[in-house]
TIZAMAR-511976 format. One record per residue (C-alpha): x, y, z; residue in three letters. Coordinates in steps of 0.5 Angstrom, whole numbers, padded with zeros to 4 digits, always signed. Last residue first. Layout:
<rs>
XYZALA;...
</rs>
This chain:
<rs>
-0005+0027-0034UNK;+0000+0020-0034UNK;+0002+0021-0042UNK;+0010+0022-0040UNK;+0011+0029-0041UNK;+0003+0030-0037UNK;+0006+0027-0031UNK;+0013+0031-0031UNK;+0012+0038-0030UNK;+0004+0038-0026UNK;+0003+0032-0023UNK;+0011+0031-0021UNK;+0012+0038-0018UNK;+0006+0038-0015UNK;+0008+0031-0011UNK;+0015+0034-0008UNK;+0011+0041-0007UNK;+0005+0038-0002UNK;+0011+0034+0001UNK;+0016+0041+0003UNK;+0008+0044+0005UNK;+0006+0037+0010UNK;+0013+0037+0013UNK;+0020+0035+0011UNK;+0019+0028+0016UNK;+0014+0025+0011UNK;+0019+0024+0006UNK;+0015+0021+0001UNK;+0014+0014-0003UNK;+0010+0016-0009UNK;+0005+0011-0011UNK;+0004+0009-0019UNK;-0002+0006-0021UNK;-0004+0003-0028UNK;+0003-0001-0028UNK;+0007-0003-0034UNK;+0010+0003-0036UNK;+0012+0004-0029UNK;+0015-0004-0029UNK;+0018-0001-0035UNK;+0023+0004-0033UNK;+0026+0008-0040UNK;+0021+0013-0040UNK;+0022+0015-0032UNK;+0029+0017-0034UNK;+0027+0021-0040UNK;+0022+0025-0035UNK;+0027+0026-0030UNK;+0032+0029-0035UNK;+0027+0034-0038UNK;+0024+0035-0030UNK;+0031+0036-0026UNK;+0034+0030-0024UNK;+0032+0025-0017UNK;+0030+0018-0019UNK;+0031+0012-0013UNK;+0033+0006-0015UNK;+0030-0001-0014UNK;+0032-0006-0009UNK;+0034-0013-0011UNK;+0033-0017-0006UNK;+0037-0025-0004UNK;+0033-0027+0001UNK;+0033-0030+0009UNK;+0029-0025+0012UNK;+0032-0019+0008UNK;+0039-0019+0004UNK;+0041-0014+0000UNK;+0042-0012-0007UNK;+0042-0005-0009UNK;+0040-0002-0016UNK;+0043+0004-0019UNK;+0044+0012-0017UNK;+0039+0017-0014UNK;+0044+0023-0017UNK;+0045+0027-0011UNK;+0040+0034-0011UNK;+0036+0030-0007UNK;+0035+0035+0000UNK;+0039+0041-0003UNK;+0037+0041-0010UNK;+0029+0039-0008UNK;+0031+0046-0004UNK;+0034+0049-0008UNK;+0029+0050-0013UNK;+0026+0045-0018UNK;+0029+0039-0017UNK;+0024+0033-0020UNK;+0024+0027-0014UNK;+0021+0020-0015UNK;+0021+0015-0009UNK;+0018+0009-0013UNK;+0012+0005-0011UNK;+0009+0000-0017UNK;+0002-0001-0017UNK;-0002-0007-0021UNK;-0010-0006-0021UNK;-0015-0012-0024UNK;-0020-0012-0029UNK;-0027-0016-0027UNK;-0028-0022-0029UNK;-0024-0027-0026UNK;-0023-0033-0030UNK;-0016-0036-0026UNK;-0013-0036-0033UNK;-0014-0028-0033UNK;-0011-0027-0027UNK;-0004-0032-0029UNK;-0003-0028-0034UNK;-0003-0021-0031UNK;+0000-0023-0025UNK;+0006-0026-0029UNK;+0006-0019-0033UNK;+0006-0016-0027UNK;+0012-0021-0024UNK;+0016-0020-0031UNK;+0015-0011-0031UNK;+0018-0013-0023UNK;+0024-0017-0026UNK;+0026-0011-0032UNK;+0025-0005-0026UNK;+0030-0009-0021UNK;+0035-0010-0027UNK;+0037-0017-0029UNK;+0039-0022-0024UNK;+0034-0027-0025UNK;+0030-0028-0019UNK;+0032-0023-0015UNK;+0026-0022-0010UNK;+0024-0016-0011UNK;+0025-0009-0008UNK;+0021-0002-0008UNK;+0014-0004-0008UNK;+0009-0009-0012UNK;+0002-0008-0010UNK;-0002-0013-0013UNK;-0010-0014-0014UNK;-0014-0019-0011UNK;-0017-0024-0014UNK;-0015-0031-0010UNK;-0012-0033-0017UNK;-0009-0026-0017UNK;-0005-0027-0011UNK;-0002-0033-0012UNK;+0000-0030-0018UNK;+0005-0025-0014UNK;+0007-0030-0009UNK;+0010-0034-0014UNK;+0013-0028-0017UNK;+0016-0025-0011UNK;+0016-0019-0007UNK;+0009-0018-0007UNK;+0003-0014-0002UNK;-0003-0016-0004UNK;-0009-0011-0006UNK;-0016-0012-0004UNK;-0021-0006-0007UNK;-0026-0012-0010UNK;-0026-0014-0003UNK;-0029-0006-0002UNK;-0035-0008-0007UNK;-0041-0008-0001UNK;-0038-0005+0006UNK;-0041-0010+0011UNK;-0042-0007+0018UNK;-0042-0012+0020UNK;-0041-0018+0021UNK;-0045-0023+0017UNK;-0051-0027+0021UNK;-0054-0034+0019UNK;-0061-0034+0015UNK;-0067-0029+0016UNK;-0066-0021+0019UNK;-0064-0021+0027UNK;-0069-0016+0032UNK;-0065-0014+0037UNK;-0063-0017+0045UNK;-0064-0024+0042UNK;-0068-0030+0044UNK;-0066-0035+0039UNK;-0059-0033+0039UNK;-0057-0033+0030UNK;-0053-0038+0027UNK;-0046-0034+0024UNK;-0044-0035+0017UNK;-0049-0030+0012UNK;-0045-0028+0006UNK;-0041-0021+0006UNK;-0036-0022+0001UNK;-0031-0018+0006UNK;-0031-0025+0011UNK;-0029-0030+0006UNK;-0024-0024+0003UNK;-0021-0024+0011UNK;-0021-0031+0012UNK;-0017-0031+0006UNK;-0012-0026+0009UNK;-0011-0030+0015UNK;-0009-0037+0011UNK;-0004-0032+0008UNK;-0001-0029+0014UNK;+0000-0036+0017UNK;+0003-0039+0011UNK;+0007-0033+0013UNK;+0009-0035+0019UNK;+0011-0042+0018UNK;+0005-0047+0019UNK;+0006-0056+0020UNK;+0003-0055+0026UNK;-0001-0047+0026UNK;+0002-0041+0026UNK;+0001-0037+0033UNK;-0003-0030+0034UNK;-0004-0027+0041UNK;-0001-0020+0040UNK;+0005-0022+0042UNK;+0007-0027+0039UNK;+0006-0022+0032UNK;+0013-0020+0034UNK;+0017-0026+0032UNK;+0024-0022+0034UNK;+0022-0015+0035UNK;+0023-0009+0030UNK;+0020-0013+0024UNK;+0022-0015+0018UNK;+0016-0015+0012UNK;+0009-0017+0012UNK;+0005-0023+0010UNK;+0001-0018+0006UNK;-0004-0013+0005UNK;-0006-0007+0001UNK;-0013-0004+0003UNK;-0015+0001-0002UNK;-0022+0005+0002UNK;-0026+0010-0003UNK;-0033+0007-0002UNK;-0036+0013+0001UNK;-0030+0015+0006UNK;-0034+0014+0012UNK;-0036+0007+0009UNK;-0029+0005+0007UNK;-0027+0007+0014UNK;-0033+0001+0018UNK;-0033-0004+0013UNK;-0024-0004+0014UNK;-0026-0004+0022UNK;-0031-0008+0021UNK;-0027-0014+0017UNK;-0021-0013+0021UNK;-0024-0015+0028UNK;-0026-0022+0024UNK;-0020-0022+0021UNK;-0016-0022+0027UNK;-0010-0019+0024UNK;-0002-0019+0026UNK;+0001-0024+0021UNK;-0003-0020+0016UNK;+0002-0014+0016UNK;-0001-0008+0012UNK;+0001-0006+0007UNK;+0001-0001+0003UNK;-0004+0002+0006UNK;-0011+0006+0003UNK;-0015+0012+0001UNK;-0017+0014-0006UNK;-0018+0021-0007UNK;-0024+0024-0008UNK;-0029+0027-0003UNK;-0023+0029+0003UNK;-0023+0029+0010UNK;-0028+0024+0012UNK;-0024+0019+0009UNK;-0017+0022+0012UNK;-0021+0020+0019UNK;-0023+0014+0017UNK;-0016+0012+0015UNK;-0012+0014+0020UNK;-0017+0010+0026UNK;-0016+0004+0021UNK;-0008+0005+0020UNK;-0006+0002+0027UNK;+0002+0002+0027UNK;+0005+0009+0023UNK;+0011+0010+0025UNK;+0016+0010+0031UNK;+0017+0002+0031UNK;+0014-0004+0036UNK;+0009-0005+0028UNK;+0010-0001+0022UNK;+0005-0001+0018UNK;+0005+0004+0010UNK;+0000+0010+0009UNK;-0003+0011+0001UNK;-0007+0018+0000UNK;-0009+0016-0007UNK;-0011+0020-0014UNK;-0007+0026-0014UNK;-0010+0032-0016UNK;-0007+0038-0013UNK;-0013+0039-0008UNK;-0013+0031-0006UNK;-0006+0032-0005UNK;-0007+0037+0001UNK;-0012+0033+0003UNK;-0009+0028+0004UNK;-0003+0031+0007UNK;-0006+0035+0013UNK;-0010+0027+0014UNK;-0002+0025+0014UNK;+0000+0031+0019UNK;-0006+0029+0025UNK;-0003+0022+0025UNK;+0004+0024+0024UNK;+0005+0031+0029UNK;+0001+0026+0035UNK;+0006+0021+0034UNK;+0011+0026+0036UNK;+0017+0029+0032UNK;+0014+0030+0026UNK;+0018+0037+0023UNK;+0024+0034+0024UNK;+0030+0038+0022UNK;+0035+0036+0029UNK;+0032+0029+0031UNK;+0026+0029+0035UNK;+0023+0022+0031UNK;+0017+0021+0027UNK;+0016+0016+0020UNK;+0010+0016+0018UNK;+0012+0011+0012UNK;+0008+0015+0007UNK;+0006+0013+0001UNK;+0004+0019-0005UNK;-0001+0017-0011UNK;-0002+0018-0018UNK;-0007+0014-0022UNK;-0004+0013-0029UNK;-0007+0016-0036UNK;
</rs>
């Protein structure tokens, strides 16, 4: 069995075929989305962050509103840029949506991606420290955060308070017990992937990774997850951890798929972003018997226990409902996932 789930960048645009022309149109749209999905039976409604650009930017008023939607699914980001946070806000936002949506919330974090502007998270007030390069930033942000989501007491309570106080030094509230254990780092490296499980959180690993060996993208990412998976359990955590992998998955079944993806996905890319050598992993798009073989041979796939389906968010909620019924119901259970 493998969770599934769908990742929506949130884009929106006026451009000719839009049907999210408006922020308005992408936030009430998402909640639509999950939803939708949830009634078909996936597993996760995940929504990436993108800050200066016309996509989804401030994710806990998203995802408080998908948690009262819905009763099962899972509901989280992949990512959240790290850089930008003040933990301490954070922790009670995160609280405050895992609560709404009853212990459902899978939060994705990371030193984020590139960005629109030049040094963005400047702006909102937040500067590396000597000797720090922004991503050091980044992560010293997401350890305060895991400190801060353990729930112990830190702060020394005013004598003469408005409120009663409980005993001992105060924690921020509200506190949502078990959500730390529903932390996910971001990942394009392998260095970075076994950092993240010495910290105990699981991993997220996208379409594109650091070309560390030149071997095809599914093969790196299969080696980063099984480096992930040793270095968890030399660290002695107790729990078993959670490993995703995100792929834009398409099975043509009318002329509609045909006529959006009906060209072959293609290989491997490789690029350059922030200074680094990436190879980006293909897309799949075939009919469901010539998907199904394809997705057999990917073995980060087969290594994770959470596939995430990237989605064309701008093709409207009913076209994405049917992109992800396609994979649940001819694919999936081909391949042992249902």
């Amino acid at each position: 069995m493998k969770k599934i789930g769908f990742l929506s960048f949130g884009h929106w645009s006026d451009a000719h075929g839009s049907a999210t022309r408006s922020a308005s149109d992408v936030l009430l749209q998402s909640i639509d989305l999950a939803v939708a999905a949830e009634e078909l039976g996936a597993d996760g409604a995940y929504f990436r962050v993108h800050h200066f650009a016309q996509q989804l930017g401030s994710p806990f008023p998203l995802l408080a509103a998908v948690g009262a939607k819905t009763r099962t699914i899972e509901i989280g980001t992949g990512v959240i840029d790290m850089r930008y946070e003040n933990p301490f806000y954070m922790t009670e936002n995160a609280g405050a949506a895992d609560l709404i949506a009853r212990g459902r919330l899978q939060l994705g974090i990371s030193r984020g991606s590139p960005e629109q502007v030049i040094e963005g998270w400047r702006y909102f007030g937040y500067t590396p420290q000597p000797g720090e390069t922004d991503a050091d930033m980044g992560r010293r942000h997401s350890e305060l955060f895991l400190r801060l989501l353990a729930g112990e007491g830190f702060a020394k309570p005013n004598p003469q308070p408005m409120f009663p106080n409980p005993p001992g030094l105060l924690r921020l509230e509200p506190h949502a017990a078990g959500l730390r254990d529903r932390i996910w780092w971001g990942s394009a490296s392998n260095a970075t992937a076994v950092w993240a499980a010495q910290m105990g959180m699981n991993l997220q690993s996208s379409t594109l990774k650091a070309d560390e060996t030149g071997e095809p993208f599914h093969v790196q990412q299969a080696r980063q997850i099984r480096a992930y998976r040793e270095a968890w359990a030399a660290a002695g955590h107790t729990r078993t951890p959670r490993v995703s992998v995100s792929r834009s998955i398409f099975a043509l079944t009318d002329d509609r798929d045909r006529a959006y993806f009906g060209r072959d996905g293609g290989g491997d890319q490789i690029g350059v972003i922030d200074n680094m050598r990436a190879v980006f992993g293909r897309s799949y798009a075939a009919e469901p018997e010539r998907l199904i073989e394809q997705l057999r041979a990917d073995e980060a796939i087969a290594e994770a226990d959470t596939l995430l389906l990237t989605v064309p968010n701008q093709l409207g909620v009913d076209y994405n409902a049917h992109v992800l019924d396609n994979i649940l119901r001819h694919v999936a259970p081909a391949l042992g996932w249902r």
